[in-house]
SEVOLO-927742 format. One record per atom (N, C-alpha, C): x, y, z; chain; residue in one letter; atom name. Coordinates in Angstrom, 2 decimals. Each point is the difference from the previous one (the first is absolute). Example, Ala and Ser with C-alpha at 12.3 -4.5 7.8 and 13.67 -1.06 7.14 Angstrom:
2
TILUM      xx      yy      zz drenmi drenro vexke
TILUM   13.19   -5.69    7.80      A      a     N
TILUM   -0.89    1.19    0.00      A      a    CA
TILUM    0.90    1.20    0.00      A      a     C
TILUM   -0.35    1.05   -0.72      A      s     N
TILUM    0.82    1.19    0.06      A      s    CA
TILUM   -0.77    1.09    0.73      A      s     C
//
This chain:
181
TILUM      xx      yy      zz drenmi drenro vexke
TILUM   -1.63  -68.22   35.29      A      x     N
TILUM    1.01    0.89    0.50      A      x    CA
TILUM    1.35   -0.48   -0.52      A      x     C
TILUM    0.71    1.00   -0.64      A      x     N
TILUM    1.38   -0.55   -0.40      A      x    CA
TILUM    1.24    0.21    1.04      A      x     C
TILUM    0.45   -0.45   -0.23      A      x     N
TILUM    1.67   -0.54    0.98      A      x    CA
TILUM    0.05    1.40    0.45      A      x     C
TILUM    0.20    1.57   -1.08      A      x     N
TILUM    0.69    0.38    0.37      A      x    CA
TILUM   -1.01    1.22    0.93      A      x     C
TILUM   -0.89   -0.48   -0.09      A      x     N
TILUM   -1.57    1.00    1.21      A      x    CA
TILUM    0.61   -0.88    1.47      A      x     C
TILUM    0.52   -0.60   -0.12      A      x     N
TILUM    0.12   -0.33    1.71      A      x    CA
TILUM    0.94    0.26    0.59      A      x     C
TILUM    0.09    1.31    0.78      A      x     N
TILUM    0.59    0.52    0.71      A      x    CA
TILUM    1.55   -0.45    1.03      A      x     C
TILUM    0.94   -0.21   -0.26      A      x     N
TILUM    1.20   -0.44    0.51      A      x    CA
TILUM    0.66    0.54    0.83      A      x     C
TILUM   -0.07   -0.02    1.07      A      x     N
TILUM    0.96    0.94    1.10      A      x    CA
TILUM    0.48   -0.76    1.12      A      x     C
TILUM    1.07    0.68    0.64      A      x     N
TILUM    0.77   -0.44    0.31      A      x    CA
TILUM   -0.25    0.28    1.93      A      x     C
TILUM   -1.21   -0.16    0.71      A      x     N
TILUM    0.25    0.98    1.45      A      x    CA
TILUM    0.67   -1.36    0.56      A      x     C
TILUM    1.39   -0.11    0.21      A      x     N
TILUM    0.93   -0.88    0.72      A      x    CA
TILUM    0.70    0.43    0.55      A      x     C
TILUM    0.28   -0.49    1.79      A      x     N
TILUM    1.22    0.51    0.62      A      x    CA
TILUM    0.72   -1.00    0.33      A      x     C
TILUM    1.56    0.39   -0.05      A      x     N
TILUM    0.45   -1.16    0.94      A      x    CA
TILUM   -0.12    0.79    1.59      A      x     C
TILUM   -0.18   -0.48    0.63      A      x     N
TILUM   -0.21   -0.11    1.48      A      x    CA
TILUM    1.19   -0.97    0.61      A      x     C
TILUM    0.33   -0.48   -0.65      A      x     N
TILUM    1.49   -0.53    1.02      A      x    CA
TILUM    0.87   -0.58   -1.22      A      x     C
TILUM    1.35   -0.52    0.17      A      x     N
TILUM    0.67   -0.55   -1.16      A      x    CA
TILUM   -0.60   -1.15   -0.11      A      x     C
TILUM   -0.33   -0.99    0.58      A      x     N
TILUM   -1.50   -0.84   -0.76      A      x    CA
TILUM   -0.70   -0.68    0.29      A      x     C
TILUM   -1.16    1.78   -0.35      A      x     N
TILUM   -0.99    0.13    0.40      A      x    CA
TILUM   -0.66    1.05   -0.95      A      x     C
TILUM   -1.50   -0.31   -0.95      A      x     N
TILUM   -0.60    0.82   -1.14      A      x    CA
TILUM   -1.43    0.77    0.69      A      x     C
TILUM   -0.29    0.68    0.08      A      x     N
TILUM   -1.32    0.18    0.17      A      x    CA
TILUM   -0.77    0.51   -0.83      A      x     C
TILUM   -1.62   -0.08   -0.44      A      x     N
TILUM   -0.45    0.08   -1.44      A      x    CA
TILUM   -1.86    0.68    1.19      A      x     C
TILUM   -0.03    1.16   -0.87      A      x     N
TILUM   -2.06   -0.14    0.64      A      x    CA
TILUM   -0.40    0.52   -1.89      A      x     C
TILUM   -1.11   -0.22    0.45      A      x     N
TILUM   -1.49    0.07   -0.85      A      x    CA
TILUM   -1.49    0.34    0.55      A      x     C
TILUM   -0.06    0.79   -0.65      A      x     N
TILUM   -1.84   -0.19    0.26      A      x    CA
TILUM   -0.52   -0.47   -0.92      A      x     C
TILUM   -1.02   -0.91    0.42      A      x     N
TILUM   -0.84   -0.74   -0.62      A      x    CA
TILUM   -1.31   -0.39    0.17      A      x     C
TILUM   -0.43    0.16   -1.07      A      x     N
TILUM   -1.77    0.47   -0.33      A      x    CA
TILUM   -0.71   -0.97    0.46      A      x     C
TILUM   -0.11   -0.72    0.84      A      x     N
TILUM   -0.15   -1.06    1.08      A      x    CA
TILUM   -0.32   -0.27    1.53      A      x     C
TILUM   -1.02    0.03    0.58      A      x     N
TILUM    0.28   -0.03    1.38      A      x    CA
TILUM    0.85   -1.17    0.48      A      x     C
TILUM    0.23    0.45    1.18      A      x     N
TILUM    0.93   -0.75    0.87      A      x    CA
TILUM    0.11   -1.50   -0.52      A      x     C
TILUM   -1.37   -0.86    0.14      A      x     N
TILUM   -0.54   -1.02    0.43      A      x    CA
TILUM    0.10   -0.84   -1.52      A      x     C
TILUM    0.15    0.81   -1.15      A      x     N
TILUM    0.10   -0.33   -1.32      A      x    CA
TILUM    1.42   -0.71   -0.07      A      x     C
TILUM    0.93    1.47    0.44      A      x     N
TILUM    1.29    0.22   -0.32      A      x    CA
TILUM    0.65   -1.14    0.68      A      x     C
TILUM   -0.59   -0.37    1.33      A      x     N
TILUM    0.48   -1.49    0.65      A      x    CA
TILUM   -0.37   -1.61   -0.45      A      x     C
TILUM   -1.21    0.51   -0.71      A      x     N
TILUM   -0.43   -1.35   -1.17      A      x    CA
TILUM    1.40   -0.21   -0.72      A      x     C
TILUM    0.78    0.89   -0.86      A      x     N
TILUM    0.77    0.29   -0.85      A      x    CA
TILUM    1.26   -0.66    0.34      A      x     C
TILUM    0.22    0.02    1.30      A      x     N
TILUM    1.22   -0.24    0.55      A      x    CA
TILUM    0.19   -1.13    1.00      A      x     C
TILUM   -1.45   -0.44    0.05      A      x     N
TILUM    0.48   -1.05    0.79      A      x    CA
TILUM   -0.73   -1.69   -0.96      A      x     C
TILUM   -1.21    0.08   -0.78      A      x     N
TILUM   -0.59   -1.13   -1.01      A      x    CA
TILUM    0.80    0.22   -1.37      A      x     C
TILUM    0.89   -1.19    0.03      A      x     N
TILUM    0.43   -0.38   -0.97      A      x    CA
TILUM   -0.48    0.15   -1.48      A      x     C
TILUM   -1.17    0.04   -0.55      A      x     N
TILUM   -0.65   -0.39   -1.05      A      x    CA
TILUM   -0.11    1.66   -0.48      A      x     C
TILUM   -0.54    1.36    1.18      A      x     N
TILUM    0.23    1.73    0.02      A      x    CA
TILUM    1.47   -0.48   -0.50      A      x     C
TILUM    1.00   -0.15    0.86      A      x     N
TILUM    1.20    0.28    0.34      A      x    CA
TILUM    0.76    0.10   -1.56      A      x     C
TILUM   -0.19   -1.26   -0.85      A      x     N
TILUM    0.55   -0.21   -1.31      A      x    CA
TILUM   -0.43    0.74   -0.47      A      x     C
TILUM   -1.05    1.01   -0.46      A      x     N
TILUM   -0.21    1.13   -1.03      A      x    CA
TILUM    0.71    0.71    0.19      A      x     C
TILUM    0.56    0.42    1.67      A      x     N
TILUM    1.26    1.18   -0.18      A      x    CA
TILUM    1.66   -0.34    0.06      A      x     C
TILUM   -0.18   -1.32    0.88      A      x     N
TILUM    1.92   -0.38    0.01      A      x    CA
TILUM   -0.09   -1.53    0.25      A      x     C
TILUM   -0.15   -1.03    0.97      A      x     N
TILUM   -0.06   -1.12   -0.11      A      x    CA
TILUM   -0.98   -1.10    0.56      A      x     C
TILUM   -0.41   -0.67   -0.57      A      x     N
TILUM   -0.91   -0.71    0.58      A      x    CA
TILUM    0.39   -0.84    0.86      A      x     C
TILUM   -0.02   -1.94   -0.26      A      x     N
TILUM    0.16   -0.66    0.92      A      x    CA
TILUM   -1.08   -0.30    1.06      A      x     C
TILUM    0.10    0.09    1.80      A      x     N
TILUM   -0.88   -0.49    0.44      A      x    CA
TILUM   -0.44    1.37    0.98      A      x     C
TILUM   -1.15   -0.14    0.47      A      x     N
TILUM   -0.50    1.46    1.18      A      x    CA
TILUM    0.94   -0.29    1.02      A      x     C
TILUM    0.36    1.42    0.53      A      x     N
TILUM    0.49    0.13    1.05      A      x    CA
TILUM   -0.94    0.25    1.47      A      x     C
TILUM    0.39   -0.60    0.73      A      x     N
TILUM   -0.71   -0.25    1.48      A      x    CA
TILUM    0.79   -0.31    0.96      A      x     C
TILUM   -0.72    0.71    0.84      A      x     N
TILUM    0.58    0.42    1.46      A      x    CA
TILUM    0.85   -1.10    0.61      A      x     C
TILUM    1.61    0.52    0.30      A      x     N
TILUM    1.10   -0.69    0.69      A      x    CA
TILUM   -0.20   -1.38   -0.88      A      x     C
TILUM    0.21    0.20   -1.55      A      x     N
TILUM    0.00   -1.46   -0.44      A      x    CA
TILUM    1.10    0.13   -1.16      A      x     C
TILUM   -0.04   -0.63   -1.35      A      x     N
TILUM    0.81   -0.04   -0.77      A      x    CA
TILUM   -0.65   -0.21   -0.77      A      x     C
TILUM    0.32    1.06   -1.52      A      x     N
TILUM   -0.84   -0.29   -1.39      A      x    CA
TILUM    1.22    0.28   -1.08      A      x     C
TILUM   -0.41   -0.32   -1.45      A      x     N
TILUM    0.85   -0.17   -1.05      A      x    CA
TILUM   -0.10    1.26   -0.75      A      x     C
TILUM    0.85    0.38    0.12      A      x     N
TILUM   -0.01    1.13   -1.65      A      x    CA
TILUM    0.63   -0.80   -1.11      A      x     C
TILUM   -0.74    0.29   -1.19      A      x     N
TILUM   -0.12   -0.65   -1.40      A      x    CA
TILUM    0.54    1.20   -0.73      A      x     C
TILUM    1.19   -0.61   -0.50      A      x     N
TILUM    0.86    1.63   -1.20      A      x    CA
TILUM   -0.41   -0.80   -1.30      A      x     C
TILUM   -1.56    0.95   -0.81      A      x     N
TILUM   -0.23   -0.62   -0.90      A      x    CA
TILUM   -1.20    1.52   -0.31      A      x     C
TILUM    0.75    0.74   -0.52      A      x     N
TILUM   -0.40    1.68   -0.77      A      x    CA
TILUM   -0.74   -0.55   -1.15      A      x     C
TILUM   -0.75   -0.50   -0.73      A      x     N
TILUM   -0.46    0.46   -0.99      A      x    CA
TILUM   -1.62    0.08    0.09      A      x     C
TILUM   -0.06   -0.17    1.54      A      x     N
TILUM   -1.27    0.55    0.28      A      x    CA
TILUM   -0.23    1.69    0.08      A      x     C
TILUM    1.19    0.65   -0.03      A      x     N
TILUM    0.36    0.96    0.15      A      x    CA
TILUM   -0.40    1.05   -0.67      A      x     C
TILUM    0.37   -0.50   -1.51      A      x     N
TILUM   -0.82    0.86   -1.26      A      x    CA
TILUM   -0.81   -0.24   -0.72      A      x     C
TILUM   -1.24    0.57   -0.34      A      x     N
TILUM   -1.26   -0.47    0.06      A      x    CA
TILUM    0.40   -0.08   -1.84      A      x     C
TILUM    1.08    0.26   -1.05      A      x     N
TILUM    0.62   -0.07   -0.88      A      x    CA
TILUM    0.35   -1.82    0.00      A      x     C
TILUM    0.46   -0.38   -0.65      A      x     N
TILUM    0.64   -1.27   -0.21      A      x    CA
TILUM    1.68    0.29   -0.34      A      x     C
TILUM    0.54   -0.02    1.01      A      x     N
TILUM    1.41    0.81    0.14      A      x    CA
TILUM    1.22   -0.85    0.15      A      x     C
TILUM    0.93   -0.25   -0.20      A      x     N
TILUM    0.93   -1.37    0.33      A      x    CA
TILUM    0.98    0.51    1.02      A      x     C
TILUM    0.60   -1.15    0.93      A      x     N
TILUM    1.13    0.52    1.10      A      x    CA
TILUM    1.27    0.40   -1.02      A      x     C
TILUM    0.11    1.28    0.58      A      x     N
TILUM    1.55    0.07   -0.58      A      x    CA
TILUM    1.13   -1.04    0.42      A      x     C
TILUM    0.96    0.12   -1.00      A      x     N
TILUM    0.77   -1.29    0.54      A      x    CA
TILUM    0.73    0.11    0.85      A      x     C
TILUM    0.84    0.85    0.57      A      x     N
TILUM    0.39    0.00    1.55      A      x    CA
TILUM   -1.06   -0.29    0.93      A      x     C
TILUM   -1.50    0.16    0.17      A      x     N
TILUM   -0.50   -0.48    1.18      A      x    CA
TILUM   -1.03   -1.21   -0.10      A      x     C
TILUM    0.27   -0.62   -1.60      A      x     N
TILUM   -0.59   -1.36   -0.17      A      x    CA
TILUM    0.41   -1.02    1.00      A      x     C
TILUM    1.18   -0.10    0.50      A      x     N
TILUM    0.41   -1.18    0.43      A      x    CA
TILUM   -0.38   -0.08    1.57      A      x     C
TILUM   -0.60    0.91    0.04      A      x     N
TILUM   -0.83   -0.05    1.21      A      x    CA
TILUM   -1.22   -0.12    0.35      A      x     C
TILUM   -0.98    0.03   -1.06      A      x     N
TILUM   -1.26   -0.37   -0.32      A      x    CA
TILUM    0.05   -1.52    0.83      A      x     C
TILUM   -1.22   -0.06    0.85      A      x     N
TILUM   -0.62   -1.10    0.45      A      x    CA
TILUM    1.09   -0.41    1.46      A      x     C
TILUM    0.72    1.03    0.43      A      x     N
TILUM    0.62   -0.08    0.85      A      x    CA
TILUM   -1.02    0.15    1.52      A      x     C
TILUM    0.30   -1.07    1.00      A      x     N
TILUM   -0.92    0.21    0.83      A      x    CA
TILUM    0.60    0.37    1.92      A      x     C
TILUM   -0.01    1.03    0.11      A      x     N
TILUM    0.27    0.46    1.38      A      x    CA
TILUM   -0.96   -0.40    1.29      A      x     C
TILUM    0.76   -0.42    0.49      A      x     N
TILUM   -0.99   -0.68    1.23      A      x    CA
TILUM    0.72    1.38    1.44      A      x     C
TILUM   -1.69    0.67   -0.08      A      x     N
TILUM    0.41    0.98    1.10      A      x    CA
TILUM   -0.96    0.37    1.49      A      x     C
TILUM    0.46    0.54    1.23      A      x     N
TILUM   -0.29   -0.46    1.27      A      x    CA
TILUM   -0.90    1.78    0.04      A      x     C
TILUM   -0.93   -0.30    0.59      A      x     N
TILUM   -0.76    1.25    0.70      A      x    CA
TILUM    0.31    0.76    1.22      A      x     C
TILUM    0.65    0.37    0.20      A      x     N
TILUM    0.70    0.87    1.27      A      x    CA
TILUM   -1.02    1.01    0.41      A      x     C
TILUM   -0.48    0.85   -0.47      A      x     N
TILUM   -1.87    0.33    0.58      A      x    CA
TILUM   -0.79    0.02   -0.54      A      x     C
TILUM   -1.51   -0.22    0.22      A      x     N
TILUM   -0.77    0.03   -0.83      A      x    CA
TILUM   -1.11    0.76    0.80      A      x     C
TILUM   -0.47    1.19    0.02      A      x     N
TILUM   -0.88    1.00    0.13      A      x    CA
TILUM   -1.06    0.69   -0.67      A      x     C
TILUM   -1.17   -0.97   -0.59      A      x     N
TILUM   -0.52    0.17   -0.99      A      x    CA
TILUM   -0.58    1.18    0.21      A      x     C
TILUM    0.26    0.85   -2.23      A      x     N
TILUM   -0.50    0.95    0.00      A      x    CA
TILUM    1.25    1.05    0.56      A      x     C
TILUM    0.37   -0.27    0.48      A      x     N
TILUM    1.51    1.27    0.49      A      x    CA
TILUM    1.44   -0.66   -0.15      A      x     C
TILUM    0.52   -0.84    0.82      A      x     N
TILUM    1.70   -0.16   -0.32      A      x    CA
TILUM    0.11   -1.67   -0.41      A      x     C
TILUM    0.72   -0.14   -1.04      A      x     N
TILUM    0.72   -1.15   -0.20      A      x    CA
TILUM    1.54   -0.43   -0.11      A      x     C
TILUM    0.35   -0.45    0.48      A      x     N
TILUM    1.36   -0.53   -0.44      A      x    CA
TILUM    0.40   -1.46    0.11      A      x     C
TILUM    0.77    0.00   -1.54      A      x     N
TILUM    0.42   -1.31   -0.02      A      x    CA
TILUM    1.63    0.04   -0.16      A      x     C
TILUM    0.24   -1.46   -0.11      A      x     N
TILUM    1.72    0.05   -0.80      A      x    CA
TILUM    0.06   -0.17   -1.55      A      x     C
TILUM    0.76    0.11   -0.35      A      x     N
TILUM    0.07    0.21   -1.65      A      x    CA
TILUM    1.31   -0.89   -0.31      A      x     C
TILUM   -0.72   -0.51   -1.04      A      x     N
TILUM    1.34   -0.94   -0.77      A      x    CA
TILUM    0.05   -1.12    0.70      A      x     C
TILUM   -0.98   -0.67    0.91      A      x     N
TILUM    0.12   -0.96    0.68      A      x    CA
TILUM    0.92    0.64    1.27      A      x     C
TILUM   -0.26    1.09    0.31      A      x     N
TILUM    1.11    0.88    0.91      A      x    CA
TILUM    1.40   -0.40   -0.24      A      x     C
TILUM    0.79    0.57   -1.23      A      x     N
TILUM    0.77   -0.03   -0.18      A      x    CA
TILUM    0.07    1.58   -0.75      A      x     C
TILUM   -0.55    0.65   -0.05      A      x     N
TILUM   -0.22    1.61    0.10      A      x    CA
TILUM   -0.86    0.84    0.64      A      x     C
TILUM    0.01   -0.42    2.05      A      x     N
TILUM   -0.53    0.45    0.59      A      x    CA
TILUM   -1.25    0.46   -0.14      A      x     C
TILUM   -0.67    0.56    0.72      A      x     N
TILUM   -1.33    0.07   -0.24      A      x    CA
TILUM   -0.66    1.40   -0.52      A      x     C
TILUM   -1.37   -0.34   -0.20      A      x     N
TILUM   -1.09    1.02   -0.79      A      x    CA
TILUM   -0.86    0.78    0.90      A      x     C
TILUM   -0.36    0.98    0.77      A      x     N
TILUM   -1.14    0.91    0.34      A      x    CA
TILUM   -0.54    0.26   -0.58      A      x     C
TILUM   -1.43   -0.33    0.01      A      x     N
TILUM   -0.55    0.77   -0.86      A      x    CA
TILUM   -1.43    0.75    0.99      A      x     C
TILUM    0.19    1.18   -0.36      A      x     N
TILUM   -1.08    0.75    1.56      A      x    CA
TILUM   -0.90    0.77   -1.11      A      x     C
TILUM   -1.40   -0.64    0.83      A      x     N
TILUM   -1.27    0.92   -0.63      A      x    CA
TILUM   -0.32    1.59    0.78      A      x     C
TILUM   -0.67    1.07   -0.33      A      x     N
TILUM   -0.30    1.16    0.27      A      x    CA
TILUM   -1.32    0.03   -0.19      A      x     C
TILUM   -0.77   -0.43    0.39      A      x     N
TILUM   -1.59    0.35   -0.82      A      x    CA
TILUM    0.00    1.86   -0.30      A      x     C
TILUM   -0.64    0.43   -0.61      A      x     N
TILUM   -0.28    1.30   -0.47      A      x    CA
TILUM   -1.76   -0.35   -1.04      A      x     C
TILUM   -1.17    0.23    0.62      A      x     N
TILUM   -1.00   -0.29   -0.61      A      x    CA
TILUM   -0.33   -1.08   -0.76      A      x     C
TILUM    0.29    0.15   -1.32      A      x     N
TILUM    0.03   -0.85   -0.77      A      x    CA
TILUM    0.73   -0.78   -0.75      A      x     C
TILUM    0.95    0.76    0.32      A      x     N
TILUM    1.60    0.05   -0.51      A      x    CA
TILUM    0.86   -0.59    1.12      A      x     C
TILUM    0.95   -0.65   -0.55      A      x     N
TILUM    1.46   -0.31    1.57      A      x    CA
TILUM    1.53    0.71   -0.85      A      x     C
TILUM    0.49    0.14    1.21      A      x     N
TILUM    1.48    0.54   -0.09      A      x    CA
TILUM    0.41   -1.46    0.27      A      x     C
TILUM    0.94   -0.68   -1.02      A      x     N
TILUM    0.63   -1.33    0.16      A      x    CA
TILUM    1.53    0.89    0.30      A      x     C
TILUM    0.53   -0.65    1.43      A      x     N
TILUM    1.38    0.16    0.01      A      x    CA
TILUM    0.89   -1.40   -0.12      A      x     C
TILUM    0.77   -0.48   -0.78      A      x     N
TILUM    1.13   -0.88   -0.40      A      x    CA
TILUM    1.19    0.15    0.47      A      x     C
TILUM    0.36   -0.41    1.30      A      x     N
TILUM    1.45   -0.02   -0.24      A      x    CA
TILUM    0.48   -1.49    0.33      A      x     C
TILUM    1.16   -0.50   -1.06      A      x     N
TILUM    0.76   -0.80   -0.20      A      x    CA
TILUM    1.44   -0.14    1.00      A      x     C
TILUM    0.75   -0.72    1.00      A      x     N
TILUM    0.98    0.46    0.60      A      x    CA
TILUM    0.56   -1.46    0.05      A      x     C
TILUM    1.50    0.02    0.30      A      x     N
TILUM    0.25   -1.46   -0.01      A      x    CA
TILUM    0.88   -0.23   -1.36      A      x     C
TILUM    0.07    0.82   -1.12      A      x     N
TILUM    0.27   -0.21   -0.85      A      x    CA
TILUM    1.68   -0.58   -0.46      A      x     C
TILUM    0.39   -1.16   -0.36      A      x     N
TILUM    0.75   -0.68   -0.07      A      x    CA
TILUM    0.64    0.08   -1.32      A      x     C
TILUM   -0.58    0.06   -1.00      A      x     N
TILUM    0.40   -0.52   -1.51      A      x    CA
TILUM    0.67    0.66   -0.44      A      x     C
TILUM    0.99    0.19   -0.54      A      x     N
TILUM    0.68    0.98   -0.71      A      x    CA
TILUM   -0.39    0.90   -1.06      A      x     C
TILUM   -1.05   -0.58   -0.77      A      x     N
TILUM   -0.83    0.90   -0.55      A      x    CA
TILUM   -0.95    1.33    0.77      A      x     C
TILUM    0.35   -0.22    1.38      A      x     N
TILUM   -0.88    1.62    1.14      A      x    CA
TILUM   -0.85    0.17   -0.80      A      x     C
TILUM   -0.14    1.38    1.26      A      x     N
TILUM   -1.17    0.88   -0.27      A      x    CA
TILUM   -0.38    0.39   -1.60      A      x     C
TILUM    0.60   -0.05   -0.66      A      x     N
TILUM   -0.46    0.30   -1.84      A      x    CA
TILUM   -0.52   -1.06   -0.28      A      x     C
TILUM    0.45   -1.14   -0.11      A      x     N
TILUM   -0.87   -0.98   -0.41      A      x    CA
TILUM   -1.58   -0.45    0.80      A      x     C
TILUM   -0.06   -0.03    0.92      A      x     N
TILUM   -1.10   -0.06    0.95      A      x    CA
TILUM   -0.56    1.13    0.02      A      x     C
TILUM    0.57    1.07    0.20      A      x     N
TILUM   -0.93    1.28   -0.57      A      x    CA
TILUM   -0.64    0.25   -1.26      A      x     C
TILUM    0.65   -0.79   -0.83      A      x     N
TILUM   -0.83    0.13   -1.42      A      x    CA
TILUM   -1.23   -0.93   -0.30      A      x     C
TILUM    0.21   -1.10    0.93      A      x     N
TILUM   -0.80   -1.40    0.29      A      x    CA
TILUM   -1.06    0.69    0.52      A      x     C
TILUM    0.23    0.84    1.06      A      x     N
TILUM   -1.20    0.12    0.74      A      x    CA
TILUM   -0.69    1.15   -0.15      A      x     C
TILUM    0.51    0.75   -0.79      A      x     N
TILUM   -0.85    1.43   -0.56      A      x    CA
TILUM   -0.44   -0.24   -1.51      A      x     C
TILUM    0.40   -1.79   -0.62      A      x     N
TILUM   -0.90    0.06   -0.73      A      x    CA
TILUM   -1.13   -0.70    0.09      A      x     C
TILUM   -0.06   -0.90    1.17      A      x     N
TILUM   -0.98   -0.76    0.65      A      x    CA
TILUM   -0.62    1.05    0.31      A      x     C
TILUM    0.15    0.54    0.95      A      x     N
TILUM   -0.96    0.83    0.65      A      x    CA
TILUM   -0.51    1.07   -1.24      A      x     C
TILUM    0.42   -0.07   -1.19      A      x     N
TILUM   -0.96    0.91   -1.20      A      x    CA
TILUM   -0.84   -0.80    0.04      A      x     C
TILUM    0.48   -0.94   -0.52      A      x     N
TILUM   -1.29   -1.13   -0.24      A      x    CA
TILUM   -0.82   -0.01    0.84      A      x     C
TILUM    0.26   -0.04    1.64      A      x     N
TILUM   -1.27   -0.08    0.84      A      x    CA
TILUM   -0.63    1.16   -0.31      A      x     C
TILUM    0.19    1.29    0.18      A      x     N
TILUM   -0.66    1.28   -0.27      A      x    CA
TILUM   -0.33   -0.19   -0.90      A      x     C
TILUM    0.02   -0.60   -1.24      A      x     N
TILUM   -0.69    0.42   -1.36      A      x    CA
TILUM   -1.28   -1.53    0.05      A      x     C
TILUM    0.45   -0.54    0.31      A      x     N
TILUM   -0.91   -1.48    0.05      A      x    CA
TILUM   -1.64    0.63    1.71      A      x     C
TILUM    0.58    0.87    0.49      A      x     N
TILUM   -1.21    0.39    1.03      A      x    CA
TILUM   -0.55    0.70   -0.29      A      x     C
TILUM    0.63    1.37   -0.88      A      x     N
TILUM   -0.75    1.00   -0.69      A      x    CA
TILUM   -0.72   -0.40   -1.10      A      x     C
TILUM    0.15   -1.68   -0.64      A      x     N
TILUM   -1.11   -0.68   -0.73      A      x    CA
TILUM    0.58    0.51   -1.71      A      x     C
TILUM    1.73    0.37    0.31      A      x     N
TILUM   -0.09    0.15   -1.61      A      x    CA
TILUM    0.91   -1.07   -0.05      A      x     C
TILUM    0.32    0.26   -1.28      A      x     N
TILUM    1.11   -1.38   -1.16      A      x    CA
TILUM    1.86   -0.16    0.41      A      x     C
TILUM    0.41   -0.88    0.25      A      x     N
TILUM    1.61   -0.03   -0.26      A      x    CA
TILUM    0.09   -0.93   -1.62      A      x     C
TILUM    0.24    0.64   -1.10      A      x     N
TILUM    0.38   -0.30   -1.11      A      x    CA
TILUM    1.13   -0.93    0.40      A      x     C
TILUM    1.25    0.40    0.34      A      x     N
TILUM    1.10   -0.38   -0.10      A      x    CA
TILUM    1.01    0.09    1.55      A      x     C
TILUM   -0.40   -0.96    0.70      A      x     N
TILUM    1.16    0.22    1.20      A      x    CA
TILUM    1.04   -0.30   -0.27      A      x     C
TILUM    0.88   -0.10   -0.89      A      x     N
TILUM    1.60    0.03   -0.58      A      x    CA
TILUM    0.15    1.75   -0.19      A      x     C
TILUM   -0.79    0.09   -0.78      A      x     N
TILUM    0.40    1.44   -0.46      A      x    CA
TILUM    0.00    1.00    1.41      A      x     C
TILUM   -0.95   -0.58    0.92      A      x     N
TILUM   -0.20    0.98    0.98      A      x    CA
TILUM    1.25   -0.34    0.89      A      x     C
TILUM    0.53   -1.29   -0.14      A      x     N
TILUM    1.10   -0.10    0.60      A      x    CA
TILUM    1.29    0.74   -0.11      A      x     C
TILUM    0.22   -0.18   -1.84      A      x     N
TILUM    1.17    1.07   -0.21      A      x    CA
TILUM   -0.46    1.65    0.50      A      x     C
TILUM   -1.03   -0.08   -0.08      A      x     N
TILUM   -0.20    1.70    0.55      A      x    CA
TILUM    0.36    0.19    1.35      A      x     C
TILUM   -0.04   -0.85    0.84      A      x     N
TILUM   -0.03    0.03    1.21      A      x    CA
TILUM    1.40   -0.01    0.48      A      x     C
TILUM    0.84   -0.86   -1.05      A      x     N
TILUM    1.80    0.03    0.15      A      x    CA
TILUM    0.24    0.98    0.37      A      x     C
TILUM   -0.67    0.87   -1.20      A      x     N
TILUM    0.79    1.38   -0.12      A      x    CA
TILUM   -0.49    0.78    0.84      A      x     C
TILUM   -1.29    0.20    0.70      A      x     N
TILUM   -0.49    1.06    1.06      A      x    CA
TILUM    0.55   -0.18    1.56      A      x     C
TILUM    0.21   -1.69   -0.43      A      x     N
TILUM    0.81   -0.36    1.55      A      x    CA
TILUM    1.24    0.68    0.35      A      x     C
TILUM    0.48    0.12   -1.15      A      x     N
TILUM    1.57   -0.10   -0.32      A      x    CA
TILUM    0.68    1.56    0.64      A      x     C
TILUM   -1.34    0.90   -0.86      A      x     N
TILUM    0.25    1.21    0.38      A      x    CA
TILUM   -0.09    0.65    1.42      A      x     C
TILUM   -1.44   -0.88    0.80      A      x     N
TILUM   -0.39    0.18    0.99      A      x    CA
TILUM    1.33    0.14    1.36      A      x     C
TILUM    0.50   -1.31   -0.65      A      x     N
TILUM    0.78   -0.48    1.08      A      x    CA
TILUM    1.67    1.01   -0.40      A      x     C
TILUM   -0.01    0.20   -1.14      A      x     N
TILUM    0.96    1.23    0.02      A      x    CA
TILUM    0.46    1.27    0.86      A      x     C
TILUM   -1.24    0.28    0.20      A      x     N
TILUM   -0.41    1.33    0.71      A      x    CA
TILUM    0.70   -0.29    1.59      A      x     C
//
């Protein structure tokens, strides 16, 4: 599958000044989709590895993408210098199979929801991000996380990410517009 067969869109709201919210369906039951998001070793095929997350405890996210594209792809150089960067973050609920939330950035950009929907075989993943601190907002984290979350959808539906850079710049721009509106 080439870069440009994978579908790029933008369904992002802001929901508060900062605060992103992001859903998906995904070709996955529930119970998959929570493998994904909470075992480290799932977790790195779509955004970061590090250690599993478990109930009322603390695990590591690992910023280290080139598990990302199944291509041999290099960090662009604005987000090289962050490669191998390690966030130490706290579990605020853990409801397996339906709601998670953690803090992000070592909670220094408030925290992550992430709520399951079962639907058969399939789940409605809802994302919302709130807390948001950085001056880079909702565009930058919205582009972060709608291109992660391609990757999860395309990595459950069992096809290829060539290139998660490229899907990244695509995602700039769908964010960009999204949040225009």
């Amino acid at each position: 599958m080439t870069e440009a067969a994978i579908q790029i869109s933008a369904p992002i709201e802001r929901v508060a000044p900062d605060a992103i919210r992001l859903e998906r369906v995904l070709d996955a039951p529930a119970e998959t989709v929570w493998r994904y998001l909470t075992e480290a070793e799932l977790r790195s095929r779509w955004f970061m590895g590090g250690t599993d997350a478990k109930p009322e405890g603390e695990f590591d996210l690992l910023v280290d993408h080139d598990r990302l594209s199944d291509q041999g792809v290099p960090y662009p150089e604005n987000y090289a210098a962050h490669k191998g960067a390690t966030w130490t973050e706290k579990v605020i609920r853990f409801e397996p199979a339906r709601l998670l939330e953690t803090t992000f950035q070592s909670g220094k950009n408030g925290t992550v929801t992430y709520e399951l929907f079962p639907d058969g075989d399939r789940t409605r993943l809802v994302l919302t991000h709130s807390g948001i601190t950085s001056g880079t907002g909702a565009q930058d984290f919205g582009s972060g996380w709608n291109s992660h979350m391609t990757v999860l959808q395309e990595r459950l539906a069992g096809r290829s990410v060539p290139n998660f850079w490229a899907l990244h710049a695509q995602s700039k721009e769908a964010v960009a517009r999204a949040l225009a509106d």
